[in-house]
KEGUMI-195462 format. One record per residue: residue number from 1; chain; x, y, z of N, C-alpha, C in turn. Coordinates in steps of 0.1 Angstrom, whole numbers. Layout:
// KEGUMI-195462
  resi  chain    n_X    n_Y    n_Z   ca_X   ca_Y   ca_Z    c_X    c_Y    c_Z
   NUM      A      X      Y      Z      X      Y      Z      X      Y      Z
...
// end
This chain:
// KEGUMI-195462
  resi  chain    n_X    n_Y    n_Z   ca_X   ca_Y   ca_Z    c_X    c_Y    c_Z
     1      A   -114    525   -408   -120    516   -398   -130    508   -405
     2      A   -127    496   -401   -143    488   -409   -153    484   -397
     3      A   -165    489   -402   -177    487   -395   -185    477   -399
     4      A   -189    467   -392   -200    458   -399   -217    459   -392
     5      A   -224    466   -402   -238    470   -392   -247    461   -399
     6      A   -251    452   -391   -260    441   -395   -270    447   -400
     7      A   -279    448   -395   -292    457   -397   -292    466   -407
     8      A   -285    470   -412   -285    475   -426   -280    468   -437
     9      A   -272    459   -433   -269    451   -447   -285    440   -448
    10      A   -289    440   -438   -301    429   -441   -313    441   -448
    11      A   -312    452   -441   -324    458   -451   -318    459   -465
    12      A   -307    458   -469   -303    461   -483   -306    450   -492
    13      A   -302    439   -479   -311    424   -492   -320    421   -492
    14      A   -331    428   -480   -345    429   -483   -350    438   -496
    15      A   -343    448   -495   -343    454   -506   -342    452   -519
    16      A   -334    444   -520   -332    441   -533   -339    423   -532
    17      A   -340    422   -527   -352    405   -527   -361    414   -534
    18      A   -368    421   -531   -380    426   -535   -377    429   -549
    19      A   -365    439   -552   -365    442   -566   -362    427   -575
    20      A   -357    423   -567   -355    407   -579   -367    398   -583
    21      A   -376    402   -571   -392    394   -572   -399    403   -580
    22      A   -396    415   -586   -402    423   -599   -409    412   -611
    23      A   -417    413   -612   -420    405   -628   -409    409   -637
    24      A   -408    422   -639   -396    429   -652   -383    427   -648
    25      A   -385    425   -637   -367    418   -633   -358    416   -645
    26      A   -361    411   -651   -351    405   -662   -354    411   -673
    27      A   -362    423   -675   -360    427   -689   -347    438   -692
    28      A   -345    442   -682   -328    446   -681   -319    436   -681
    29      A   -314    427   -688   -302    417   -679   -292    421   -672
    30      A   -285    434   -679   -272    435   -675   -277    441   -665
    31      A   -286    448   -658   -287    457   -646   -293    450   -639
    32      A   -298    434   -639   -301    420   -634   -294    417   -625
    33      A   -283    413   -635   -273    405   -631   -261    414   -623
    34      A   -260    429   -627   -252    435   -610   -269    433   -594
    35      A   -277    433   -598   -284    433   -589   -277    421   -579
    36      A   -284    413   -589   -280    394   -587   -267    399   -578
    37      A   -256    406   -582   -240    396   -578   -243    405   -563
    38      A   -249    418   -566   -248    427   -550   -255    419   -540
    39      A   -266    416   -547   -274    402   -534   -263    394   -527
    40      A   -258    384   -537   -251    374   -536   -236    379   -528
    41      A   -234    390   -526   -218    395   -521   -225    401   -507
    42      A   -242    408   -503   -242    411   -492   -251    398   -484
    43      A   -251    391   -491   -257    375   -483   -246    370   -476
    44      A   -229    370   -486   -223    359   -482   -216    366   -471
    45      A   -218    381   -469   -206    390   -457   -217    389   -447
    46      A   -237    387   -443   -243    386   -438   -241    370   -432
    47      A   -236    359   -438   -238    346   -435   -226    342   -425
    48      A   -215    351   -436   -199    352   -428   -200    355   -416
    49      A   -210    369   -409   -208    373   -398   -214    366   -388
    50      A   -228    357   -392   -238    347   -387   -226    333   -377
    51      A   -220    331   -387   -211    317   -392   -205    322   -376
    52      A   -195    332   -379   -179    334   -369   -193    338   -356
    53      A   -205    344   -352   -211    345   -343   -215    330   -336
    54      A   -219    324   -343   -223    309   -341   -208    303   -332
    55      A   -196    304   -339   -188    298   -333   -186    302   -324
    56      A   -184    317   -322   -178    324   -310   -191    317   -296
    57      A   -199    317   -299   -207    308   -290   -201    298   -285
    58      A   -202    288   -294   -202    274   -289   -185    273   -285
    59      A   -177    285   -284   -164    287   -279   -169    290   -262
    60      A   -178    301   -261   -178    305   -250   -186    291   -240
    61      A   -191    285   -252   -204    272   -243   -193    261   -236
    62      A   -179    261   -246   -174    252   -242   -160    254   -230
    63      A   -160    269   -228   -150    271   -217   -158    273   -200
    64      A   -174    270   -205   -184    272   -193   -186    257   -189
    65      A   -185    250   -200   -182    234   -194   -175    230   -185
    66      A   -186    224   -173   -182    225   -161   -179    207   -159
    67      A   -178    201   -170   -176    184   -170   -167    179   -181
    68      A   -161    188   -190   -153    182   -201   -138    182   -193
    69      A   -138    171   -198   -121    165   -194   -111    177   -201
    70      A    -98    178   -190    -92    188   -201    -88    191   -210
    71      A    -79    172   -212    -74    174   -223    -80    174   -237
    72      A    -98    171   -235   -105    173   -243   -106    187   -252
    73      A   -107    194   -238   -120    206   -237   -105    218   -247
    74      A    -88    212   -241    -82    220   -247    -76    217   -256
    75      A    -83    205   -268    -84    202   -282    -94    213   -289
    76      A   -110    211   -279   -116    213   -290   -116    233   -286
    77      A   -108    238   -280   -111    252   -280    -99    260   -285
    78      A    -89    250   -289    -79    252   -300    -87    251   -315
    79      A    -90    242   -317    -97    239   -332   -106    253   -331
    80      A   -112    253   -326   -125    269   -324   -118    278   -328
    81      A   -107    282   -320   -100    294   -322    -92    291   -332
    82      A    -86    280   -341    -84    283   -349    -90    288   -363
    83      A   -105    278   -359   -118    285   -372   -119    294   -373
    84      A   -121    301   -360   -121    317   -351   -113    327   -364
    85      A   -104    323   -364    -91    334   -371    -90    333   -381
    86      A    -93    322   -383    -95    320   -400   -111    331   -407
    87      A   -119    320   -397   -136    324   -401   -132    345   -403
    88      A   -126    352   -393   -128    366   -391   -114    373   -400
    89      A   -104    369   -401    -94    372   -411   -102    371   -425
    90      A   -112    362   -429   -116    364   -444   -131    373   -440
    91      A   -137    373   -433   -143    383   -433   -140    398   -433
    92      A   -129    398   -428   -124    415   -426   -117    414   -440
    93      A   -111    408   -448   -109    408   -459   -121    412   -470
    94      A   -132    406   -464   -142    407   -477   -150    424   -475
    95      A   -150    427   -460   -158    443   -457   -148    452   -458
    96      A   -135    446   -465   -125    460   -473   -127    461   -487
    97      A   -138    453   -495   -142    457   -507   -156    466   -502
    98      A   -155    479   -502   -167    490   -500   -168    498   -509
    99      A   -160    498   -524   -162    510   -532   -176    503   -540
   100      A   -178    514   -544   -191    513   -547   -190    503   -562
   101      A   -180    501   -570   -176    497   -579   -170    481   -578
   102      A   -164    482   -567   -152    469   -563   -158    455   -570
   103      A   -171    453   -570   -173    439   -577   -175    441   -590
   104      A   -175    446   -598   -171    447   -612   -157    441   -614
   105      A   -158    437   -635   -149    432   -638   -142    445   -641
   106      A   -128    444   -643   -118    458   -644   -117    454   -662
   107      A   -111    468   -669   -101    468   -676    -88    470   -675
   108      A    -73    466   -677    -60    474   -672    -52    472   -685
   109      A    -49    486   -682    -40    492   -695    -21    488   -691
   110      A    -14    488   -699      4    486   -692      8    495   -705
   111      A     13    504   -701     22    511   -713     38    512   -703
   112      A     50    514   -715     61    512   -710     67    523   -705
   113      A     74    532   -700     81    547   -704     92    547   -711
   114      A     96    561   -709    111    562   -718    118    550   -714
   115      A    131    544   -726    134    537   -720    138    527   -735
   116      A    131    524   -746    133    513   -753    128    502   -750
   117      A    135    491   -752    137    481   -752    135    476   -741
   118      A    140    481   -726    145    475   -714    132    481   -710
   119      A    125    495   -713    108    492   -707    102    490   -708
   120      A     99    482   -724     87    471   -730     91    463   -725
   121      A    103    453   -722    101    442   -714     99    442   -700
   122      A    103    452   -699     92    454   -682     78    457   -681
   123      A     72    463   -693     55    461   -697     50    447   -694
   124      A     63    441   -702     61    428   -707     57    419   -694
   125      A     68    418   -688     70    408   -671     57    418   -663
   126      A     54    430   -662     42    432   -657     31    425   -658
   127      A     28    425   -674     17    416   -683     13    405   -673
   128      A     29    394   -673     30    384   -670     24    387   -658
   129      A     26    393   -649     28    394   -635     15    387   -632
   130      A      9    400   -639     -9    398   -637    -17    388   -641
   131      A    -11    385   -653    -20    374   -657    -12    361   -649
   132      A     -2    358   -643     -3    348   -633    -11    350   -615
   133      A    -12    362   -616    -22    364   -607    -34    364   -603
   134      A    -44    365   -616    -54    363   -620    -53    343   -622
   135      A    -44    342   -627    -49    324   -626    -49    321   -608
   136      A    -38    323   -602    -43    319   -590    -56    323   -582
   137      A    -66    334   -586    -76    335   -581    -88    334   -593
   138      A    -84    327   -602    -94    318   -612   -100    331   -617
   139      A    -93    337   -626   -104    350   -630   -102    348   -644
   140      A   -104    352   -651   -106    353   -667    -98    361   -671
   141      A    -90    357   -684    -81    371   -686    -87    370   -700
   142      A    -87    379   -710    -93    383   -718    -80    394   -727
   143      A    -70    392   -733    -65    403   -740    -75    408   -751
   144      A    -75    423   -751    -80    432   -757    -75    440   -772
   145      A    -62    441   -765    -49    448   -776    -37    445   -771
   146      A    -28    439   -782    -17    437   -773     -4    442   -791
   147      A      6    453   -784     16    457   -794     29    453   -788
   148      A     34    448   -795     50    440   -796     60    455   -799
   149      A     68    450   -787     79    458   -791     84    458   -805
   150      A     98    465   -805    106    462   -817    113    452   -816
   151      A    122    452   -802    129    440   -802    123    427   -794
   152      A    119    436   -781    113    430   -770    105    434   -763
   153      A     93    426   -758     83    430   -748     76    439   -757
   154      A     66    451   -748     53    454   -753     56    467   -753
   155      A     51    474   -762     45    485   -767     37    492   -756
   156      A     25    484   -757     10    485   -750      5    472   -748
   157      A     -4    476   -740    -12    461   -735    -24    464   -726
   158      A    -39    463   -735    -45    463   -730    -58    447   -727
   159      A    -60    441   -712    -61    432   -710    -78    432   -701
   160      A    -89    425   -702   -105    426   -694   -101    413   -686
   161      A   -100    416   -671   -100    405   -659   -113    405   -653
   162      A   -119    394   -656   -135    390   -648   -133    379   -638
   163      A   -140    388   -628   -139    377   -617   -149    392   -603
   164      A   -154    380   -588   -159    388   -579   -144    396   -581
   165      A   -148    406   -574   -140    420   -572   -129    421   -579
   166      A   -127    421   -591   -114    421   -598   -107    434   -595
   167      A   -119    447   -598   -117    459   -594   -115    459   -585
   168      A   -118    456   -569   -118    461   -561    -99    456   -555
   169      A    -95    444   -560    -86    441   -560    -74    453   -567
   170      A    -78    448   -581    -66    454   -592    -66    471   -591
   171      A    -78    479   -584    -74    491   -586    -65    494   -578
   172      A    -57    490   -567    -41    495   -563    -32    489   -572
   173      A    -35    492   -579    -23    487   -595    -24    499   -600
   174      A    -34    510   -600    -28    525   -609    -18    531   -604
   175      A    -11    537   -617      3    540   -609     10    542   -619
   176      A     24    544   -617     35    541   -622     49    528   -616
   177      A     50    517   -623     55    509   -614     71    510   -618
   178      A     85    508   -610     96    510   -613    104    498   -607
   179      A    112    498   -621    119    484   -620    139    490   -621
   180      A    143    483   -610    156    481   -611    165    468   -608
   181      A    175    470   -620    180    452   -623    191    452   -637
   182      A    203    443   -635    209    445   -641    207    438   -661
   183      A    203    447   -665    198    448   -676    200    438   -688
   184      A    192    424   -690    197    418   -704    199    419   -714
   185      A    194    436   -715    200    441   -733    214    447   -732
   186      A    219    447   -717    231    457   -717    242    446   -722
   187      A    252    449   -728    262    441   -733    275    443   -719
   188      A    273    452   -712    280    460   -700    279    456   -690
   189      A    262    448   -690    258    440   -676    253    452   -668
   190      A    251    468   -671    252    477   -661    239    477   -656
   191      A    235    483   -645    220    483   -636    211    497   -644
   192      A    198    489   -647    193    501   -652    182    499   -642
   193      A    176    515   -646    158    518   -643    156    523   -651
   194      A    137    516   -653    126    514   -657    114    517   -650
   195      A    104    527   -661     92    526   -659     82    525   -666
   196      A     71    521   -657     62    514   -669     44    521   -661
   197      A     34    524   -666     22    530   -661     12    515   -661
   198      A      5    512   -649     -7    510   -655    -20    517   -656
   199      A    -30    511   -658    -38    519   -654    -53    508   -653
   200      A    -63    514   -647    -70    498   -639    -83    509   -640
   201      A    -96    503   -648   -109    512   -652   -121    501   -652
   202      A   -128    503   -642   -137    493   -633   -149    491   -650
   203      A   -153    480   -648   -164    478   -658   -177    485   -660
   204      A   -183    495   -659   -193    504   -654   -210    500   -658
   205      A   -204    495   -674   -217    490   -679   -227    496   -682
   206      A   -239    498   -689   -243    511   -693   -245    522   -682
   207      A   -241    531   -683   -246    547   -676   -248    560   -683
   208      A   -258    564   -675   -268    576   -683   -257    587   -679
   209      A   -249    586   -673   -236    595   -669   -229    602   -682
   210      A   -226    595   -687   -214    598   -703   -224    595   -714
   211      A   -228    606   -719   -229    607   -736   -219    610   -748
   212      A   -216    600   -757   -205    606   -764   -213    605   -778
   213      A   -203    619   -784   -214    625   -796   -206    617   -807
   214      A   -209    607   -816   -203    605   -831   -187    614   -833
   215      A   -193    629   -833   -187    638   -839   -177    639   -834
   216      A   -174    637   -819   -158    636   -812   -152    624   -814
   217      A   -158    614   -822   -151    602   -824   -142    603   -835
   218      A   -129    595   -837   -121    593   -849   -120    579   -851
   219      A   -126    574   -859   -122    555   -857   -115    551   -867
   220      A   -102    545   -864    -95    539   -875    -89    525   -875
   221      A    -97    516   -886    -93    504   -888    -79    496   -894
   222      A    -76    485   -890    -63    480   -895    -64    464   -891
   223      A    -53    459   -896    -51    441   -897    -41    439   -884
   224      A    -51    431   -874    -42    430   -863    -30    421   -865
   225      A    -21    429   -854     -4    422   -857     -3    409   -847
   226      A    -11    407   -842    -13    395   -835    -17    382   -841
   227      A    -18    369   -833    -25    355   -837    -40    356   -836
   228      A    -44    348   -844    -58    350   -847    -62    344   -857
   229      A    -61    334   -864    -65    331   -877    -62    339   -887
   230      A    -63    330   -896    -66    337   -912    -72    352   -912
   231      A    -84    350   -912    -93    366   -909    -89    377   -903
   232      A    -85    374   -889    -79    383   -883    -69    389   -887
   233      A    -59    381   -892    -44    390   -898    -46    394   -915
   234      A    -58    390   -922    -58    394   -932    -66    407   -935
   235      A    -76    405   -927    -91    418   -930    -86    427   -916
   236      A    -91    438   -924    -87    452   -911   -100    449   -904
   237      A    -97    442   -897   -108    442   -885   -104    449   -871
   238      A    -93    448   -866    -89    457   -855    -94    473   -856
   239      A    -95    474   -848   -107    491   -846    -95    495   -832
   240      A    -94    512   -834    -88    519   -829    -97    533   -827
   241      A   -103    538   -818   -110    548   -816   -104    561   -807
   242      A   -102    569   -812    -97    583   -798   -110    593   -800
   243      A   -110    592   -788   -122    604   -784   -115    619   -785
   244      A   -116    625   -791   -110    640   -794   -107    648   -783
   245      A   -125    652   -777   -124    665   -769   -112    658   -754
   246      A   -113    644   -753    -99    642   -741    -91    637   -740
   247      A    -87    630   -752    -75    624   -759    -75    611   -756
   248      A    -83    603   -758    -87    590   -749    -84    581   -759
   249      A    -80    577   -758    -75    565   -772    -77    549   -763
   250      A    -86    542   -776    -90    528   -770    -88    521   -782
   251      A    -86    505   -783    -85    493   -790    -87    480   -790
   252      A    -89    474   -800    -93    459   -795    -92    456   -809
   253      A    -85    446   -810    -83    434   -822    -85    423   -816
   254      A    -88    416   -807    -89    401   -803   -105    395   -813
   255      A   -115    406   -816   -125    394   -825   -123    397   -833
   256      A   -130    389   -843   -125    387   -861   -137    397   -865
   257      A   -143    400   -862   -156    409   -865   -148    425   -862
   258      A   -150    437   -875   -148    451   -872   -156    453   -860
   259      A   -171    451   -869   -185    455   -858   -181    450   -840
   260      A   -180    439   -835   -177    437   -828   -163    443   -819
   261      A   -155    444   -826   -143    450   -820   -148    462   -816
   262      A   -157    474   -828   -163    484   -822   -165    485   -813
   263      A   -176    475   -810   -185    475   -798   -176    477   -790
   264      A   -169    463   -789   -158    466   -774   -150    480   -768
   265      A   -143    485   -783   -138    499   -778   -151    507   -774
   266      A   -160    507   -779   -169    516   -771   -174    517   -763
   267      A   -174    504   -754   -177    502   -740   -165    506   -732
   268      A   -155    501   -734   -143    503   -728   -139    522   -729
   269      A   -143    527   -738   -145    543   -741   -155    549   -729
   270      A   -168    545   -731   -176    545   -717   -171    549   -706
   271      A   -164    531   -705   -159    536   -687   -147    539   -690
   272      A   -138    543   -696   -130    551   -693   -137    571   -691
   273      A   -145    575   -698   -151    587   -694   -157    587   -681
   274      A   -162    572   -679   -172    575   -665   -156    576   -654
   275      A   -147    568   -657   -136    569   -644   -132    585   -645
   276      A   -131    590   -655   -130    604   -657   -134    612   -651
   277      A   -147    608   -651   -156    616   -646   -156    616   -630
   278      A   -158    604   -623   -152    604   -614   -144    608   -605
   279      A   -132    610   -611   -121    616   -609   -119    627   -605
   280      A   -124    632   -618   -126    650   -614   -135    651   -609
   281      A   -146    646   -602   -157    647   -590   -144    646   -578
   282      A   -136    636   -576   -130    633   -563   -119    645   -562
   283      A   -117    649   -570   -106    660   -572   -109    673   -567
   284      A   -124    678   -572   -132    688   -566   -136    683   -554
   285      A   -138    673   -548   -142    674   -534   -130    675   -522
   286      A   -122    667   -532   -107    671   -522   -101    681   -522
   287      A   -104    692   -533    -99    705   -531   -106    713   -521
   288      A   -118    711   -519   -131    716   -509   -126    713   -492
   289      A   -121    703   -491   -117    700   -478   -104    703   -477
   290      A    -95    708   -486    -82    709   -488    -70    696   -485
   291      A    -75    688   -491    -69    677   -497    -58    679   -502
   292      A    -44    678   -497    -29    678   -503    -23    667   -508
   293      A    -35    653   -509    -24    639   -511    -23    645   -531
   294      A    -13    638   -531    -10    637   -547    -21    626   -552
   295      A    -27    628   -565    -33    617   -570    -36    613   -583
   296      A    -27    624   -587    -25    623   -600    -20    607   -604
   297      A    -25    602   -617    -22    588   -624     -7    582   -625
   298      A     -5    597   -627     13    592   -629     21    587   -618
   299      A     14    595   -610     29    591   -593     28    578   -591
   300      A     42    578   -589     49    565   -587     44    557   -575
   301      A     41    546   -575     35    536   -561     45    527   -562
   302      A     52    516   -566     59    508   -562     73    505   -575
   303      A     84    501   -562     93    501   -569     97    482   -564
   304      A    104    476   -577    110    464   -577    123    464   -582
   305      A    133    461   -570    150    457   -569    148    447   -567
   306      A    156    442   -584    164    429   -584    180    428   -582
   307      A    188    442   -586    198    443   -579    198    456   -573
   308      A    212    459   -563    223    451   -555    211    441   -546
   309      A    200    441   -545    196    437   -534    182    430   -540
   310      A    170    422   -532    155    423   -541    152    426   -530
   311      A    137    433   -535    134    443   -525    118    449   -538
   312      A    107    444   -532     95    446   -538     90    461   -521
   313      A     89    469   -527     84    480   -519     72    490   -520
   314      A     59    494   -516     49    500   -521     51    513   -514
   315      A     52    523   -522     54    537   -516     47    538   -505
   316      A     33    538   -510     20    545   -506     19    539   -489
   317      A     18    521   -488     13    516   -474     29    513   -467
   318      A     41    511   -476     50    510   -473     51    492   -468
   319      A     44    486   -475     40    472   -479     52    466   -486
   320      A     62    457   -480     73    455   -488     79    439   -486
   321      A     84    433   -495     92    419   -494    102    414   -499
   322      A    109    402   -500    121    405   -503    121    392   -515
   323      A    108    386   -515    107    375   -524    106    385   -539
   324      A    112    388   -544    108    398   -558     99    385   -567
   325      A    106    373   -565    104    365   -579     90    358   -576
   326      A     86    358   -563     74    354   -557     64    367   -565
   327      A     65    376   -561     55    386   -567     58    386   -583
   328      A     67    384   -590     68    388   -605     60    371   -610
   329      A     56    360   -600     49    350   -602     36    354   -601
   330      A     32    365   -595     15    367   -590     12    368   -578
   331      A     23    367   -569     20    371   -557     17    383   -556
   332      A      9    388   -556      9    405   -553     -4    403   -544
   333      A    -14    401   -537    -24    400   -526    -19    413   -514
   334      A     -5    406   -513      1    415   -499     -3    427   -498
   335      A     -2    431   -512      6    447   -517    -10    454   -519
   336      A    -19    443   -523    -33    452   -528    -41    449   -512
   337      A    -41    439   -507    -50    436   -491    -45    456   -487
   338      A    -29    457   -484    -24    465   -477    -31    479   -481
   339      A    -31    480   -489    -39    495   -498    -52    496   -491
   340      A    -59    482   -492    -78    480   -489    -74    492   -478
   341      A    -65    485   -467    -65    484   -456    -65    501   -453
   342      A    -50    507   -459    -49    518   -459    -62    525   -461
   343      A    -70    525   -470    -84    532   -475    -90    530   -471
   344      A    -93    519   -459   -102    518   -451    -98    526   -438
   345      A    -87    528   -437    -78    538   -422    -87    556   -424
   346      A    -82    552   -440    -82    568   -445   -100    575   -448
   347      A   -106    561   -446   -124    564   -448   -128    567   -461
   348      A   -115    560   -470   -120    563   -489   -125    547   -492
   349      A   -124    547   -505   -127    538   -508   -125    539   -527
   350      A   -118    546   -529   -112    544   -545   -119    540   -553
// end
């Protein structure tokens, strides 16, 4: 259920007015600037609700008009009601971002499964998926690591999308996603299936939560197989890090700097421990209540048939269409709104 309680979101931006009017305000930046965007994300759902209240007024002022002509009065209370639906459709859209995380930028991982050939190019067209998705809502795409199949498509692919709520969007993308379609490597033409994992790890930024010791680190450098300049494909600058004690393996070759690449995997190491962590918090509490949904990383959420039939379908909300080539362009909105929605039914928030 979504609740909107004024009075509390206005003390929270009283609250944080105050901490922004700190003198030291800014000797933190990065814990600034989440301050900054929380302001700016509980101003614009406090202004949103101001806005659709204002109208719904001058809707009721004008069906009390006891002198407007009609065929006036039933222009302008069409126009109203159409602001009406519009104004409160994007607001109920924006109070289904409630995780505590949702306006952070994400990380998302695409690895392929068994399979060859025919599941790296389904990593591959995933890749695509997303990053046509991200252009239509102007986000930043940022590849991080990207391995080339043998023949075709990807290996791996890890990609940083910045933008308001990238997370709150992209995390109904963890999963395992499954493709069926008659195969371009088959010489037979026959119908295969495919699977491919993502995986979607909110930007956390520093936290006193995860300490990692040197000593569980292994870092190994190498010359990225990608474009990049001279530098890049000549000097082992690509950095490859696995964290031991949990098998966590991270990467980044996109700068020409070792040092730098570091950095990156080690932030990206971070929050991957902190979603860890997480995790197994949500997992102990759902055992406590006796919690039976599955939630393990692996289960399967959505399957895409391109033959006998198309047919984009999401397990979980049961969110489904028959445009397959619309969503393998970046349409996918339907499929992540419908999830918000579900987690808002369900009183989580992921």
């Amino acid at each position: 259920m979504i609740l909107f309680d004024l009075p509390k979101l206005e003390g929270k931006i009283t609250e944080l007015e105050k901490e922004e009017n700190s003198p030291s305000f800014w000797d933190d930046r990065k814990t600034a600037l989440g301050v900054v965007n929380e302001l700016n994300d509980l101003r614009w759902k406090v202004n949103s609700y101001k806005k659709i209240k204002g109208d719904y007024e001058d809707f009721i002022g004008l069906l009390n008009a006891p002198e407007a002509a009609e065929a006036e009065m039933l222009e302008l209370t069409n126009d109203l009601l159409s602001t009406l639906d519009r104004e409160i459709g994007e607001l109920r859209n924006l109070l289904l971002f409630s995780g505590e995380y949702d306006n952070r930028n994400a990380t998302l991982e695409i690895h392929p499964g068994a399979g060859g050939t025919e599941a790296q190019d389904w990593a591959d067209m995933l890749l695509r998926m997303y990053q046509r998705w991200a252009e239509k809502h102007r986000f930043k795409v940022t590849p991080l690591a990207l391995e080339a199949g043998d023949e075709a498509g990807l290996k791996s692919a890890t990609i940083k999308v910045e933008g308001h709520n990238a997370y709150g969007l992209l995390k109904s993308e963890k999963g395992v996603h499954r493709l069926v379609r008659i195969s371009p490597f088959d010489a037979n033409a026959r119908r295969h299936t495919s699977f491919a994992s993502v995986n979607v790890v909110p930007e956390f930024g520093e936290v006193a939560d995860v300490v990692i010791d040197p000593k569980d680190l292994r870092v190994d450098t190498f010359r990225s197989g990608g474009a990049g300049g001279q530098n890049v494909n000549k000097v082992s600058s690509a950095v490859r890090i696995t964290h031991l004690p949990t098998g966590i393996v991270v990467q980044c070759e996109i700068e020409r700097s070792q040092l730098m690449n570091k950095a990156t995997c080690m932030q990206m190491l971070t929050d991957r421990l902190m979603a860890l962590k997480l995790e197994e918090r949500e997992k102990k509490l759902k055992s406590i209540v006796g919690e039976q949904k599955n939630i393990e990383w692996g289960s399967q959420i959505r399957s895409y048939v391109f033959c006998p039939y198309t047919l984009v379908k999401d397990n979980r909300t049961g969110e489904e269409t028959s445009d397959v080539n619309g969503v393998m362009d970046g349409e996918v909105d339907r499929f992540m709104y419908a999830y918000l929605e579900m987690l808002s039914r369900e009183g989580g928030n992921a």
